[in-house]
VMD Tcl script that builds the backbone (N, CA, C; Angstrom):
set m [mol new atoms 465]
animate dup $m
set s [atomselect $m all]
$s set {name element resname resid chain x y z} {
  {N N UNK 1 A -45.573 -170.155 112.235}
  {CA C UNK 1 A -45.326 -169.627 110.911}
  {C C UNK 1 A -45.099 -168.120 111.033}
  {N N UNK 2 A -44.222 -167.586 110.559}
  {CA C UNK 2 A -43.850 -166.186 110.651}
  {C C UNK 2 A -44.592 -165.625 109.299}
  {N N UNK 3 A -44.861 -164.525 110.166}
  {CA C UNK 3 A -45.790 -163.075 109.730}
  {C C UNK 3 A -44.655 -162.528 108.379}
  {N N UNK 4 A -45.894 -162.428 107.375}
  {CA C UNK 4 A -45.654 -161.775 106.319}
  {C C UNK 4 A -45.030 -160.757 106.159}
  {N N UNK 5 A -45.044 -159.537 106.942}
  {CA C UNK 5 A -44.419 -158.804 107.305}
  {C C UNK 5 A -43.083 -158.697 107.626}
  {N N UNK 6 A -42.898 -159.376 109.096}
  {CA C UNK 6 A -41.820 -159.854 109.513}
  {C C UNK 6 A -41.003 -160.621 108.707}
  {N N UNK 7 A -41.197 -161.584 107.742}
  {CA C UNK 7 A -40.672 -161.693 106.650}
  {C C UNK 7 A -39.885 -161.191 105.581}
  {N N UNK 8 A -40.599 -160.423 105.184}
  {CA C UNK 8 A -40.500 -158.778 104.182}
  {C C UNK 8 A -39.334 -158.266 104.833}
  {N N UNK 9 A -39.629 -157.597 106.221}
  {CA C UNK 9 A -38.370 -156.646 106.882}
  {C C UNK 9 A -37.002 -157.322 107.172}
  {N N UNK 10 A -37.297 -158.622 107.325}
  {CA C UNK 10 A -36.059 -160.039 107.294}
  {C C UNK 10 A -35.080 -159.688 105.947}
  {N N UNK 11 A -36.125 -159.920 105.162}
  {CA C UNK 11 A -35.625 -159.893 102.917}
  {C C UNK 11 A -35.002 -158.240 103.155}
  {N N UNK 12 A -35.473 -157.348 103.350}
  {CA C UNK 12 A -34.845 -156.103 103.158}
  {C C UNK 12 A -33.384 -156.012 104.196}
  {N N UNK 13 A -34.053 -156.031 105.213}
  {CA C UNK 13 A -32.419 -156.462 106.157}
  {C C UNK 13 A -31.156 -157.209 105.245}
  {N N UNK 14 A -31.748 -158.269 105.092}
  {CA C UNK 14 A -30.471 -159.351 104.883}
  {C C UNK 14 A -30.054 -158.122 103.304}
  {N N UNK 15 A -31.122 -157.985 102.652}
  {CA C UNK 15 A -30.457 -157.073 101.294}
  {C C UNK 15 A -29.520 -156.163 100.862}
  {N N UNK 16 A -29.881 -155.470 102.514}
  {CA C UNK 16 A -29.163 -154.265 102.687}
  {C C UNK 16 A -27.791 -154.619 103.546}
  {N N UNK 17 A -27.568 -155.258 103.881}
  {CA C UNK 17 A -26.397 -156.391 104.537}
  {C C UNK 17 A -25.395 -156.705 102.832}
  {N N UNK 18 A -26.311 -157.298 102.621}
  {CA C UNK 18 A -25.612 -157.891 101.233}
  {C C UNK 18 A -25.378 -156.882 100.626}
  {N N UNK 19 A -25.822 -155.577 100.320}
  {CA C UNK 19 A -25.555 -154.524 99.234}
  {C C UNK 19 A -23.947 -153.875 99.955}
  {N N UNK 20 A -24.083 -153.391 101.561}
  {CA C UNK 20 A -23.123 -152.892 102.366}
  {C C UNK 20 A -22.195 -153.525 102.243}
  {N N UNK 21 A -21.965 -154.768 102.527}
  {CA C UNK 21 A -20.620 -155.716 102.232}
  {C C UNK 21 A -20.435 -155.338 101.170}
  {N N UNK 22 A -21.337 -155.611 99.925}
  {CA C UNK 22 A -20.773 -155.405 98.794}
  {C C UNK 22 A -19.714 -153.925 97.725}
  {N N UNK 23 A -20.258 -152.867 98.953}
  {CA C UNK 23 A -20.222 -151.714 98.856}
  {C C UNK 23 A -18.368 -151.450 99.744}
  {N N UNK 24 A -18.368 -152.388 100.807}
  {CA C UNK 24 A -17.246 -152.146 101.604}
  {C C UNK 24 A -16.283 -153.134 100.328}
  {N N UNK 25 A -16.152 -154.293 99.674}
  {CA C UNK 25 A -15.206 -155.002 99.114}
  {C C UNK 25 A -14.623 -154.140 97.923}
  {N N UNK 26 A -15.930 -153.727 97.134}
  {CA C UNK 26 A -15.343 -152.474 96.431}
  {C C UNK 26 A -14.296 -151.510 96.611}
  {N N UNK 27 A -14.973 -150.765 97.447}
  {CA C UNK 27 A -14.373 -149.697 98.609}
  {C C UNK 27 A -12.549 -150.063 98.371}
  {N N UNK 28 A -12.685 -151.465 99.511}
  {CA C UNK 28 A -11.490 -152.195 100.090}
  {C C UNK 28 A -10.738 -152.285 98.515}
  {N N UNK 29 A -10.868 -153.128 97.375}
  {CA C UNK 29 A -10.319 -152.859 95.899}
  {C C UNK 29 A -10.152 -151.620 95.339}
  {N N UNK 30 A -10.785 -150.474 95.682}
  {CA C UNK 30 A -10.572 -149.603 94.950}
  {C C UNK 30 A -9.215 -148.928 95.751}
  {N N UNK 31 A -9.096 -148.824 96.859}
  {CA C UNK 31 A -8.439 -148.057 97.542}
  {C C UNK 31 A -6.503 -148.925 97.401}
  {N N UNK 32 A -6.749 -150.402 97.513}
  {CA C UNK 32 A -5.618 -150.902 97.467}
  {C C UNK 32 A -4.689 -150.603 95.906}
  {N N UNK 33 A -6.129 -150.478 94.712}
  {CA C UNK 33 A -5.325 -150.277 93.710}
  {C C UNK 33 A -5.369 -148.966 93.754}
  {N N UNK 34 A -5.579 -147.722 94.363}
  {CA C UNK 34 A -5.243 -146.637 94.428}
  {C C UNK 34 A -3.905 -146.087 95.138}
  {N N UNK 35 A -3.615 -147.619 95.874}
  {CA C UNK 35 A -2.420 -147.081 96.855}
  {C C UNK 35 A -1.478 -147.934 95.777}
  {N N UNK 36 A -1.463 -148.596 94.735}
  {CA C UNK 36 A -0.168 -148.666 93.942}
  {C C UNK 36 A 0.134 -147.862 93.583}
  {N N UNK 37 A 1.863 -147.902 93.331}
  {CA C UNK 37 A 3.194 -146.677 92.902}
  {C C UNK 37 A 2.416 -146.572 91.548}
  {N N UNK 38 A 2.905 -144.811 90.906}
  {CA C UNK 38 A 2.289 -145.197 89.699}
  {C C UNK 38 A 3.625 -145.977 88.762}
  {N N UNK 39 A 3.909 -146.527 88.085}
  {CA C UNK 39 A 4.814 -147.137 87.059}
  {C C UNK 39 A 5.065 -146.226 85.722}
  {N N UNK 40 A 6.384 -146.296 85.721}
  {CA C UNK 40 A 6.887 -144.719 84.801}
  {C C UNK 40 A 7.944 -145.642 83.919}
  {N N UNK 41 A 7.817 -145.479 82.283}
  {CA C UNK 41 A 8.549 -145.890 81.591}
  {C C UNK 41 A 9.899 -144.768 81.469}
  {N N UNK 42 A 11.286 -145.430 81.543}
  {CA C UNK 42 A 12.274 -145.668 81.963}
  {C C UNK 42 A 13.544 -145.912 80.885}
  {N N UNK 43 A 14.597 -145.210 80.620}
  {CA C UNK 43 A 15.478 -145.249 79.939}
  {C C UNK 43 A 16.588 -144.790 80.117}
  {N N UNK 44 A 17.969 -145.005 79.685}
  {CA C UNK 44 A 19.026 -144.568 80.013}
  {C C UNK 44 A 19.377 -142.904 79.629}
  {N N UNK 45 A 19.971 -142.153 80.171}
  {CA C UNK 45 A 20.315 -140.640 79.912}
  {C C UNK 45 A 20.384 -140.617 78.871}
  {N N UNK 46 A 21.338 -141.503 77.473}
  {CA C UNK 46 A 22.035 -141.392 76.711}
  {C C UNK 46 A 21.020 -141.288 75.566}
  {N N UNK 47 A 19.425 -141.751 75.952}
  {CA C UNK 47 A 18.609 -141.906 74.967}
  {C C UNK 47 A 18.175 -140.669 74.222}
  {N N UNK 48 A 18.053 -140.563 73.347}
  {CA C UNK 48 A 17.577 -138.991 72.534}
  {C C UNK 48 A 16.272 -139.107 72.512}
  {N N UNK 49 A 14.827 -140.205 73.134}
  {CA C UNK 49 A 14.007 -139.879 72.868}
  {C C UNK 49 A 13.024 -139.542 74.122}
  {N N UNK 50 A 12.096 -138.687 74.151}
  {CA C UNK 50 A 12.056 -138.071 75.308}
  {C C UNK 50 A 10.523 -138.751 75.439}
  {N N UNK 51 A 9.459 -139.414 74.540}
  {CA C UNK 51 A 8.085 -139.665 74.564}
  {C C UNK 51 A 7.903 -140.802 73.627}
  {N N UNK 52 A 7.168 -141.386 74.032}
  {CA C UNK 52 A 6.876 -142.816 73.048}
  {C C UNK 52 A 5.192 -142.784 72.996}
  {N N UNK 53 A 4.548 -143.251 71.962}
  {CA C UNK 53 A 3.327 -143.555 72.214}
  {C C UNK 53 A 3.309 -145.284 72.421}
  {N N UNK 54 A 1.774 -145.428 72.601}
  {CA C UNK 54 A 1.608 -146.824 73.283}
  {C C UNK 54 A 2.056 -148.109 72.044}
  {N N UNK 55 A 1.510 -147.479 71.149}
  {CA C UNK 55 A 1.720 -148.676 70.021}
  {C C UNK 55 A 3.705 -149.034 69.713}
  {N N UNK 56 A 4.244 -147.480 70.085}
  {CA C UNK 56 A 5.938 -147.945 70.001}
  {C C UNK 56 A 6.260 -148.444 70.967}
  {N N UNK 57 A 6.265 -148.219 72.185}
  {CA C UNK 57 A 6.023 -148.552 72.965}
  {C C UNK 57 A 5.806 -150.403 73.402}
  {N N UNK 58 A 4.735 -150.378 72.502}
  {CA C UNK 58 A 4.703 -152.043 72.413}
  {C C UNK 58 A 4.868 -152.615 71.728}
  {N N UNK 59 A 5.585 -151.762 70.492}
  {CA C UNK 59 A 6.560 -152.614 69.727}
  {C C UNK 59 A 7.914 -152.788 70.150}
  {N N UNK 60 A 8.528 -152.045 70.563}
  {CA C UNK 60 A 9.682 -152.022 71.375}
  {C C UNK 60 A 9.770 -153.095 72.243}
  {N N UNK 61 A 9.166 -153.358 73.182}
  {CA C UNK 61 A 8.603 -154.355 74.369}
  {C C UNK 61 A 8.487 -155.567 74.037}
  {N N UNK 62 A 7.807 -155.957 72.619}
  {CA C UNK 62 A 7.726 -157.437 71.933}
  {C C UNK 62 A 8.701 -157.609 71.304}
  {N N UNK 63 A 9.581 -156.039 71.332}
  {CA C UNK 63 A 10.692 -156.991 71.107}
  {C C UNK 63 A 10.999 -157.137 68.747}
  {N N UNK 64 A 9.567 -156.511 68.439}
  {CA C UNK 64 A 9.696 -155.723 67.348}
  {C C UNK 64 A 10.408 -154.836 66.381}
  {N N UNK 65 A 10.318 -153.796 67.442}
  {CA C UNK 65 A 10.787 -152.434 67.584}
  {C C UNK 65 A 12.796 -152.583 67.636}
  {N N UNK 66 A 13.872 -152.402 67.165}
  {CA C UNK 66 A 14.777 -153.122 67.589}
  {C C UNK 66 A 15.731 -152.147 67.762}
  {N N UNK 67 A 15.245 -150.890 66.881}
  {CA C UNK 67 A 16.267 -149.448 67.149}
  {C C UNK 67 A 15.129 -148.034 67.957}
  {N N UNK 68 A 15.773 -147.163 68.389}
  {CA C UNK 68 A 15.420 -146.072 68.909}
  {C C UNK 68 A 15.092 -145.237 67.238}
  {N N UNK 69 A 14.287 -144.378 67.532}
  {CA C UNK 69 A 13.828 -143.230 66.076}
  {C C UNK 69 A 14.990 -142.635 65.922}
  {N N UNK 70 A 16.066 -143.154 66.422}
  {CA C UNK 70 A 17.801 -141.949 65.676}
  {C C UNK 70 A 18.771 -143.147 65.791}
  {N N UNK 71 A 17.948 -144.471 65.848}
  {CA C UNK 71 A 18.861 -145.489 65.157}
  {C C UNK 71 A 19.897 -146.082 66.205}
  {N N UNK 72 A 19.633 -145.338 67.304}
  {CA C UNK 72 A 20.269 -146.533 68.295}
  {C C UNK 72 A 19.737 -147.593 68.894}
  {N N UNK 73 A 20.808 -148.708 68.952}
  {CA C UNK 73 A 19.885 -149.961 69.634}
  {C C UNK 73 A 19.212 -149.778 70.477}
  {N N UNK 74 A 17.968 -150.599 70.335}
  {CA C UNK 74 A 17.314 -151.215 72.202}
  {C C UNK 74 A 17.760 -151.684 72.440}
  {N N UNK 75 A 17.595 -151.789 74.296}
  {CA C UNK 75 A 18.601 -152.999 74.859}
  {C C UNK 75 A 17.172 -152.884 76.129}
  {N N UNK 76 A 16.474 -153.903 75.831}
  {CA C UNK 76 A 15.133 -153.853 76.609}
  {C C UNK 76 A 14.953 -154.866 77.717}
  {N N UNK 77 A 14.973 -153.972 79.217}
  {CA C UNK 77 A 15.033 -155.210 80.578}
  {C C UNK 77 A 13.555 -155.389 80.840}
  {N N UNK 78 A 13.050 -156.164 81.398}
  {CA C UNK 78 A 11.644 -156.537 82.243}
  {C C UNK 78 A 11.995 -157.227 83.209}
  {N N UNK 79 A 10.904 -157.251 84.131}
  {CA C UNK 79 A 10.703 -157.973 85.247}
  {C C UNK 79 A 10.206 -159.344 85.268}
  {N N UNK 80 A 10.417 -160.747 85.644}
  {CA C UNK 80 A 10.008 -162.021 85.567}
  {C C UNK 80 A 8.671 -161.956 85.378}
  {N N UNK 81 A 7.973 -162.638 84.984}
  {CA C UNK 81 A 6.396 -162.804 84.433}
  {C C UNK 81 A 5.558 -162.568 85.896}
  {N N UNK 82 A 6.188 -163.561 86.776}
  {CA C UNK 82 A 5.405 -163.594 87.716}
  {C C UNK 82 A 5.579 -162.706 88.717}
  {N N UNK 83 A 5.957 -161.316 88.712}
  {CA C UNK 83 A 6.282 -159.926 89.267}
  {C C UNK 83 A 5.343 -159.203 88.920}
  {N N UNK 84 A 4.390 -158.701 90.292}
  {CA C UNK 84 A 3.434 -158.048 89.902}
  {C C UNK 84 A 3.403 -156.970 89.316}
  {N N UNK 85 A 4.535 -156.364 89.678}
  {CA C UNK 85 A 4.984 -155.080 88.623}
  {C C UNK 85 A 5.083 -155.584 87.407}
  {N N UNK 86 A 5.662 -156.128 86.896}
  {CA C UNK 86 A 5.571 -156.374 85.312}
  {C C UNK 86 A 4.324 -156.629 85.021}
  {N N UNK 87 A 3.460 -157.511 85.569}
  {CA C UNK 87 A 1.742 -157.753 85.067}
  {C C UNK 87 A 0.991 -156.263 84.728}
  {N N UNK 88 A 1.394 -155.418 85.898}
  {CA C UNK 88 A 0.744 -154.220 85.876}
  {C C UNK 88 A 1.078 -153.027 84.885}
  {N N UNK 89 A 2.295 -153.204 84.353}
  {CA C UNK 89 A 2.942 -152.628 83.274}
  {C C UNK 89 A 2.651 -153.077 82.229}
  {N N UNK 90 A 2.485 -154.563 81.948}
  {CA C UNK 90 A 2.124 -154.673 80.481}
  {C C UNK 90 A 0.646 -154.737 80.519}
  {N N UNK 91 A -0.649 -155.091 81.450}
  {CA C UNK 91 A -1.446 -154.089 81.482}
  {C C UNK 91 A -2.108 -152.564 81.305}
  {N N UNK 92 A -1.180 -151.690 82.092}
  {CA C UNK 92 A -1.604 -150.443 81.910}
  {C C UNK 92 A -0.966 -149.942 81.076}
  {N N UNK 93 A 0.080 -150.047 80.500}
  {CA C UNK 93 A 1.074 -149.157 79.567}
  {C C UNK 93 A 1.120 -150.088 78.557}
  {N N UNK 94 A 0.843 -151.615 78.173}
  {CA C UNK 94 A 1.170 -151.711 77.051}
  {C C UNK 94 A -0.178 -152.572 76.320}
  {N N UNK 95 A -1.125 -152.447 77.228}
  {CA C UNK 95 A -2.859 -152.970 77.164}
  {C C UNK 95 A -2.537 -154.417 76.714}
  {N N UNK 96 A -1.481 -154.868 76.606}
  {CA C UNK 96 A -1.510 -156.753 76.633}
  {C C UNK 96 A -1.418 -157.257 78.101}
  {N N UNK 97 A -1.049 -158.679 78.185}
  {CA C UNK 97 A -1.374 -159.656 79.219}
  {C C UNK 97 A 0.258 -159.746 79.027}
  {N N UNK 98 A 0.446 -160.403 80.393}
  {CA C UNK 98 A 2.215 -160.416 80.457}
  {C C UNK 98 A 2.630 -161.707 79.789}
  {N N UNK 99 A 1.171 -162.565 79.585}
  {CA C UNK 99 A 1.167 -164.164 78.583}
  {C C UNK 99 A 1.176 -164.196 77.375}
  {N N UNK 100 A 0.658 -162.775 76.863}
  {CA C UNK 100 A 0.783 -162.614 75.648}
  {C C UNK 100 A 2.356 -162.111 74.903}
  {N N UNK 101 A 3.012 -161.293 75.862}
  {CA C UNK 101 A 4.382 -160.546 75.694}
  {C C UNK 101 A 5.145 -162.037 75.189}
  {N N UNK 102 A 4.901 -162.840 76.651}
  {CA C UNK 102 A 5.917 -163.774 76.444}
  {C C UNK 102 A 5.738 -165.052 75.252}
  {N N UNK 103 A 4.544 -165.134 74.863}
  {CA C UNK 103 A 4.364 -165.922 73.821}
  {C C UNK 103 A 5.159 -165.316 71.941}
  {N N UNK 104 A 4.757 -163.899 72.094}
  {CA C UNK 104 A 5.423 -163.159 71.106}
  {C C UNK 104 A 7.083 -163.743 71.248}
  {N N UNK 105 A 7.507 -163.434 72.781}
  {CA C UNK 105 A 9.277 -163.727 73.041}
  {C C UNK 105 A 9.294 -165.340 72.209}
  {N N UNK 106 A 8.994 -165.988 72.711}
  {CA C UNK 106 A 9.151 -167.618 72.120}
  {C C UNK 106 A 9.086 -167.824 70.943}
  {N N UNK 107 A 7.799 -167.141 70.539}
  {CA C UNK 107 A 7.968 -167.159 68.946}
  {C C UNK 107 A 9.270 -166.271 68.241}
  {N N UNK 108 A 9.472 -165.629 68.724}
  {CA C UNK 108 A 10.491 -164.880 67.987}
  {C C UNK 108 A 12.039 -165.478 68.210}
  {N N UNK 109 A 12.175 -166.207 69.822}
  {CA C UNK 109 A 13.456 -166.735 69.842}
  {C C UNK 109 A 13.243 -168.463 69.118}
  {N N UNK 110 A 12.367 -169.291 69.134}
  {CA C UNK 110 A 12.319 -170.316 68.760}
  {C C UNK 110 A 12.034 -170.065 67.053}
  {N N UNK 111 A 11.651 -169.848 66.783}
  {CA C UNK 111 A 12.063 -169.067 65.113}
  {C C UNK 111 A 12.932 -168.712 64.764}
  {N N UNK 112 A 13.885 -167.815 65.199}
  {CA C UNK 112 A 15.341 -167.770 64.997}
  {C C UNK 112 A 15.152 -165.983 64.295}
  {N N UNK 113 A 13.938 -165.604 64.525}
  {CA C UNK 113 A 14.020 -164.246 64.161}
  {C C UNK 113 A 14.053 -162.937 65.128}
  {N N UNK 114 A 14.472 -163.322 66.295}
  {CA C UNK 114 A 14.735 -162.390 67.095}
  {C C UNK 114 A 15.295 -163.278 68.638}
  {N N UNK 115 A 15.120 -161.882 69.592}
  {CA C UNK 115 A 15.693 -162.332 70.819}
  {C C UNK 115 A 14.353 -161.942 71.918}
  {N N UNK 116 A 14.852 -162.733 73.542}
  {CA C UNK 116 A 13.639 -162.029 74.323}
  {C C UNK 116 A 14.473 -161.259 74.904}
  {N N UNK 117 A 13.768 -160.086 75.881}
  {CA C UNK 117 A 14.292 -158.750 76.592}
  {C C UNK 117 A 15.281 -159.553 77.541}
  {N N UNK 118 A 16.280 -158.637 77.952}
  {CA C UNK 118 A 17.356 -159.274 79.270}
  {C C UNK 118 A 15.948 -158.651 80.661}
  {N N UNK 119 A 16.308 -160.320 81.426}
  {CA C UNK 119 A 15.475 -159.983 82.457}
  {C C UNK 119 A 15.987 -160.069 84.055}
  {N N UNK 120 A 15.423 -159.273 84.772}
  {CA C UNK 120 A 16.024 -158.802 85.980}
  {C C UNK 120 A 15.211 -159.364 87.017}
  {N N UNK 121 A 16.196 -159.578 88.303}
  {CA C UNK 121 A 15.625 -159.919 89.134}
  {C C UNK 121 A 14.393 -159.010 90.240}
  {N N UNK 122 A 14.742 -157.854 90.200}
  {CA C UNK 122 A 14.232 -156.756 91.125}
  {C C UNK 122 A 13.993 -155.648 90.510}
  {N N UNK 123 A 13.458 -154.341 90.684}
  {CA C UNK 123 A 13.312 -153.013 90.392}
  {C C UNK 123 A 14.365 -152.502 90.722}
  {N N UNK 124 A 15.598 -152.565 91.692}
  {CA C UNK 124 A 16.988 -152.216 91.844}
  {C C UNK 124 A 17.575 -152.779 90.976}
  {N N UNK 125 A 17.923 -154.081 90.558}
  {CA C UNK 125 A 18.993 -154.363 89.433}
  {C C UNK 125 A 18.378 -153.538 87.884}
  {N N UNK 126 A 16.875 -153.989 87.639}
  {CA C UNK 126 A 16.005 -152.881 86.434}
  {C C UNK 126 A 16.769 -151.481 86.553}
  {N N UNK 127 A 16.870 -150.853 87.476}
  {CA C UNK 127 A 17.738 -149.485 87.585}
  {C C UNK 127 A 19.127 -149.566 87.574}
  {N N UNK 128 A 19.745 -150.370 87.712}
  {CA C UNK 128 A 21.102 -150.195 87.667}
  {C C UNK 128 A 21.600 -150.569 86.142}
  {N N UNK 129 A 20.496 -151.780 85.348}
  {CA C UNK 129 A 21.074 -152.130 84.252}
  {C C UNK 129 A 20.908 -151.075 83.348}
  {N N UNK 130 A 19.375 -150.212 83.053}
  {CA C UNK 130 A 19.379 -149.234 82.574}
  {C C UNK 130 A 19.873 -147.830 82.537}
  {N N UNK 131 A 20.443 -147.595 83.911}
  {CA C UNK 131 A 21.220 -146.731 83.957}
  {C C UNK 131 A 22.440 -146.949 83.756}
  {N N UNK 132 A 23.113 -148.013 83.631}
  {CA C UNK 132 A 24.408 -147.683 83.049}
  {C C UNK 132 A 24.615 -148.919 81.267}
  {N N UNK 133 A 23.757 -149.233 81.021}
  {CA C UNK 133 A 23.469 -149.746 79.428}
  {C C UNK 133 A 22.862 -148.678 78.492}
  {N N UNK 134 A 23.558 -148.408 77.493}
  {CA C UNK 134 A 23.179 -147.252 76.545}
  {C C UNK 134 A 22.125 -147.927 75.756}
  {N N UNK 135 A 21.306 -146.991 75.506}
  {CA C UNK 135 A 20.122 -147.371 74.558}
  {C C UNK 135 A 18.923 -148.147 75.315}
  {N N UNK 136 A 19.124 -148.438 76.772}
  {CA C UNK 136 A 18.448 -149.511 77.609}
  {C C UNK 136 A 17.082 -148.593 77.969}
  {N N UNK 137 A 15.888 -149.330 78.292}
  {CA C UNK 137 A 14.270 -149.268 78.247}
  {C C UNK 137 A 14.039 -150.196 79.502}
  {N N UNK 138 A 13.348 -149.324 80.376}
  {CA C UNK 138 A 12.601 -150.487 81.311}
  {C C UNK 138 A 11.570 -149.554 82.484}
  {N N UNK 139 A 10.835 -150.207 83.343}
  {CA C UNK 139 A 9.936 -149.800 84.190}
  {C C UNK 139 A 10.523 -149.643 85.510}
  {N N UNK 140 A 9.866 -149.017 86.360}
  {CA C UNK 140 A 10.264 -148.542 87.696}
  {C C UNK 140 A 9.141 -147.763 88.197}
  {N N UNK 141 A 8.779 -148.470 89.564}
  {CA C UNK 141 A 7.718 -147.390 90.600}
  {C C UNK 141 A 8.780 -146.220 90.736}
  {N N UNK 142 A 7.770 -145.101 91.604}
  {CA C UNK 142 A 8.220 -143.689 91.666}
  {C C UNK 142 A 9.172 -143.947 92.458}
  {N N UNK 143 A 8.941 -144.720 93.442}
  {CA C UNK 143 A 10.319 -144.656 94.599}
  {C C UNK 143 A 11.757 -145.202 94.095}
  {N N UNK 144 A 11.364 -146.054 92.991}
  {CA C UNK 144 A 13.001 -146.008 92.498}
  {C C UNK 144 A 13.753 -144.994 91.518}
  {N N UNK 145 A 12.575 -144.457 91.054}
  {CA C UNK 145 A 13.788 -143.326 90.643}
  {C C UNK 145 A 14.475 -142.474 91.293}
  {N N UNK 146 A 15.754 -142.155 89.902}
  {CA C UNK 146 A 16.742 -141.070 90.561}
  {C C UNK 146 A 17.025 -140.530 89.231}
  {N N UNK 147 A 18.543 -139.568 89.436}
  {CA C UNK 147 A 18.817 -139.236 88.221}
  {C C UNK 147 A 19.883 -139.920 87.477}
  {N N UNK 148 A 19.973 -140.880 88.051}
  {CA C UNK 148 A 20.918 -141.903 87.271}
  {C C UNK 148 A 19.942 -142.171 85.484}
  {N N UNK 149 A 18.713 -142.210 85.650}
  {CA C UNK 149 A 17.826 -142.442 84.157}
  {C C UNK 149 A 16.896 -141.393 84.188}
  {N N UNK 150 A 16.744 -141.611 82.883}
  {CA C UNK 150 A 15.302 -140.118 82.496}
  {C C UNK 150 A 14.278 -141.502 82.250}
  {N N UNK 151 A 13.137 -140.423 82.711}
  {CA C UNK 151 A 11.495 -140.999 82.632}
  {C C UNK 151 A 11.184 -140.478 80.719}
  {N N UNK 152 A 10.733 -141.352 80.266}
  {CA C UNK 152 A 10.264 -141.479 79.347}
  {C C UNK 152 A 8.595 -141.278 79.368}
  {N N UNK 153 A 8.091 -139.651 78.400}
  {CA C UNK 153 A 6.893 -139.948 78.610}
  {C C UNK 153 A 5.972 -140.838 77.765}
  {N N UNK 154 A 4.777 -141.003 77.853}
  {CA C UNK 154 A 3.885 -141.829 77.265}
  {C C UNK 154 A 2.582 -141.764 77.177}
  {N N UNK 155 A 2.363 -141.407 75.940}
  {CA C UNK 155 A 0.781 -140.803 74.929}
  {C C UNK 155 A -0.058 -141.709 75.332}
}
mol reanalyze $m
mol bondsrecalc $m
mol representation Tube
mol addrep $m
């Protein structure tokens, strides 16, 4: 039968094992989502508006929103649902779920009161459609920009 003691220093060992792992998985999560691009909302030159807050922003996006504040159309691209960039965009910039965006789209095209966003295959075609479609809105990590589009800021 093992000593009470020896016991005890067993329970603290294994604890401190368990706390360290737990301390490294963190670690390991914090750092991977620290090494994502940051994601910069995205529009064609031609646009006159230079800042959006979050709530236009996500009206625009659902698809709501249907003109720019000087009355030119949206013409709004996204990335396929299952693109982690798009999850992470309508997360951080538009605080919904990318299940929720698309349930708004359905309702609005199966109703007959609107349309869903034109959607792209890649973050290269996302840049090419918005840079040369007037009035066009969409996302892009830092490495795809250029000056073909202006960054749109966001409150």
């Amino acid at each position: 039968m093992p000593s009470p003691v020896l016991s005890g220093s067993l329970m603290r060992l294994a604890l401190l094992a368990m706390v360290t792992l737990m301390l490294l998985v963190m670690l390991t999560c914090t750092n991977a989502i620290a090494r994502e691009a940051p994601l910069f909302l995205v529009a064609n030159p031609d646009v006159a508006t230079r800042w959006l807050n979050r709530d236009t922003t996500r009206a625009i996006f659902a698809m709501r929103q249907r003109t720019w504040p000087d009355g030119q159309a949206v013409r709004v691209y996204v990335l396929n649902n299952s693109d982690p960039v798009h999850a992470r965009f309508t997360k951080e910039k538009l605080a919904v779920y990318p299940h929720q965006l698309q349930l708004a789209w359905d309702r609005m095209v199966f109703s007959g009161t609107g349309q869903a966003p034109n959607r792209v295959a890649d973050q290269a075609e996302m840049l090419k459609h918005v840079a040369t479609t007037p009035g066009a809105i969409g996302y892009l990590e830092r490495e795809y920009l250029d000056d073909s589009i202006q960054v749109i800021s966001m409150e």
